[in-house]
N, C-alpha and C positions, 0 to 999 in steps of 0.2 A: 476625329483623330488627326486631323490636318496639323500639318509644323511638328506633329510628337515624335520623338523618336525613338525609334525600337526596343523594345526593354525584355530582360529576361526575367522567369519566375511570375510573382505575385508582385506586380507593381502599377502605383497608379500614382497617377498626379492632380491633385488638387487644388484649386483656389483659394483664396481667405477666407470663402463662405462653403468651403468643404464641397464648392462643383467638382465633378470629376472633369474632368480636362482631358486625361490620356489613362488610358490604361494597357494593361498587356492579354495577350492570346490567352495566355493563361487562367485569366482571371473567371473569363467567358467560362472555362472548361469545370472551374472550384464552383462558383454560382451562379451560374444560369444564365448570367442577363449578357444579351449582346451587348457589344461594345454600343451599338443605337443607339439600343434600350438604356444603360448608364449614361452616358455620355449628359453632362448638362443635369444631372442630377446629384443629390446629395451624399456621400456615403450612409449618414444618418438615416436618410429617407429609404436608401434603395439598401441598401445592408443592413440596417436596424443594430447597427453597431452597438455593444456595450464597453466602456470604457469604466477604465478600475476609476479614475476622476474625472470633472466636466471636463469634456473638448480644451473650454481656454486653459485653466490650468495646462494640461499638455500641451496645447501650443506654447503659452509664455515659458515653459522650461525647455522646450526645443529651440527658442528665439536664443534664449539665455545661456543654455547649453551648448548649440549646436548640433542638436538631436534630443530623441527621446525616443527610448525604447522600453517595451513592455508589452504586457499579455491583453489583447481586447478577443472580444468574441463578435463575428459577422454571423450574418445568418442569409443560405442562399434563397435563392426562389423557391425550392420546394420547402424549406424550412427547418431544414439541415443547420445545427450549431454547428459553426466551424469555430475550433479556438486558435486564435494565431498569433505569433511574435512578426510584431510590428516596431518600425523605426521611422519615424518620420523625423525628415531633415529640413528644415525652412529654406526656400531660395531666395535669395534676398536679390532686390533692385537694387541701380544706382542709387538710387536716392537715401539707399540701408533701409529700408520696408520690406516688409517680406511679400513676393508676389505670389507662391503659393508654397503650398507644402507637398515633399515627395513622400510617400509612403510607401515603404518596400516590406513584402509581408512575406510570413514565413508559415505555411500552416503546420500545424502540432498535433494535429489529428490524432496521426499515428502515435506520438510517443503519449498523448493522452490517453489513447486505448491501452496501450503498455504500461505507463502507470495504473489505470483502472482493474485491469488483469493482472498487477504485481500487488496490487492492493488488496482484490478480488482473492488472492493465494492466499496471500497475508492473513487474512483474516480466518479463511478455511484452514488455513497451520494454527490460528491459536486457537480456534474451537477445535480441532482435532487435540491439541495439546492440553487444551481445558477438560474432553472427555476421559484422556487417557489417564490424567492427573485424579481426576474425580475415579474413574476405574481404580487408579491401585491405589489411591484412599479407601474404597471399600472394601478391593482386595487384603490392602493390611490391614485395618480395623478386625477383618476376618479371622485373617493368619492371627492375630495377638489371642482374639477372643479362645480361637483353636489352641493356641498354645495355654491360652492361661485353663484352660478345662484339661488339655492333657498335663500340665503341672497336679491340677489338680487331682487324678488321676494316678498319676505317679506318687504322687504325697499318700495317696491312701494305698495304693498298691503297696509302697515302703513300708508304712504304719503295718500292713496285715504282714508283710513279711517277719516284719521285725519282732511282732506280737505272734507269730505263729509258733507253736510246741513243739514242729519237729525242722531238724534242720534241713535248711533252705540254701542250696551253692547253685548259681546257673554260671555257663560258661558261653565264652562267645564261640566261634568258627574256627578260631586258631588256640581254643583252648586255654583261653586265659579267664581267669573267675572276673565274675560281671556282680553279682548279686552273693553275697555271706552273710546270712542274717544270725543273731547273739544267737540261738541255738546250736547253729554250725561250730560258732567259734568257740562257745562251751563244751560241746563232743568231742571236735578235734585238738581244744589247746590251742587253738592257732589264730592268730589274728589275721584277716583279708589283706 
């Protein structure tokens, strides 16, 4: 770490052949390796980095760009996925070559556990919303089948009213006729 200088967060500094060069305190504490142990080795080799494209590709759009940023996944010592937002900046020589690349990393851990967990709801909300839906699908399938047997029901209750010899008057609670079957209205003259 000789010449480096002090960096906050997740930051490291690279070579053109992806040596680690410098790194920060931090880095030690996200995966394992002391600054030693990295130091003079690969990200590739020592992170087991996965990149959404090869390495060059994202170099040449950093050279081109000015940067490049996006989502890679490290993995520490013990073997821990870490998913991180990464930007790596080219620092260019006199000569306009790039002498190495800065890579300043942001790890998403968290908000990938938050997404997994908002997902994780998500899902438990539409299978709960699937069951409830299937529940009072059979619920009303029920309720019709009940209704249409109590129509039916009522149809023949009418029928025997209506056909019955003696007269038939029912009233409700406040006294008002519910039921006057043609016998009713033939004794009294009266229509319901």
């Amino acid at each position: 770490q000789q010449g480096c200088i002090p960096v906050q967060g997740h930051t490291s500094i690279g070579d053109r052949d992806d040596r680690i060069l410098c790194r920060s305190a931090a880095d030690e504490e996200i995966y394992g390796w002391s600054a030693e142990e990295a130091l003079g080795r690969t990200c590739g080799e020592l992170l087991r980095a996965e990149l959404p494209v090869p390495r060059e590709n994202l170099e040449h759009r950093a050279r081109a760009e000015g940067r490049w940023e996006g989502e890679i996944v490290h993995y520490a010592r013990d073997g821990r996925a870490i998913p991180m937002l990464a930007t790596w900046a080219p620092h260019f020589l006199e000569d306009g070559s790039v002498g190495a690349f800065v890579e300043v990393l942001c790890n998403i851990s968290r908000q990938r556990l938050a997404e997994e967990s908002r997902h994780g709801a998500l899902l438990e909300i539409a299978r709960s919303t699937n069951e409830l839906e299937r529940r009072v699908a059979e619920r009303t399938a029920a309720l019709s089948q009940a209704n249409s047997q109590l129509d039916r029901i009522n149809a023949t209750f009418k029928t025997l009213i209506d056909a019955s010899p003696a007269a038939i008057i029912a009233l409700d609670r406040e006294q008002r006729i519910e039921i006057w079957n043609p016998e009713a209205q033939r004794l009294f003259g009266l229509a319901p």
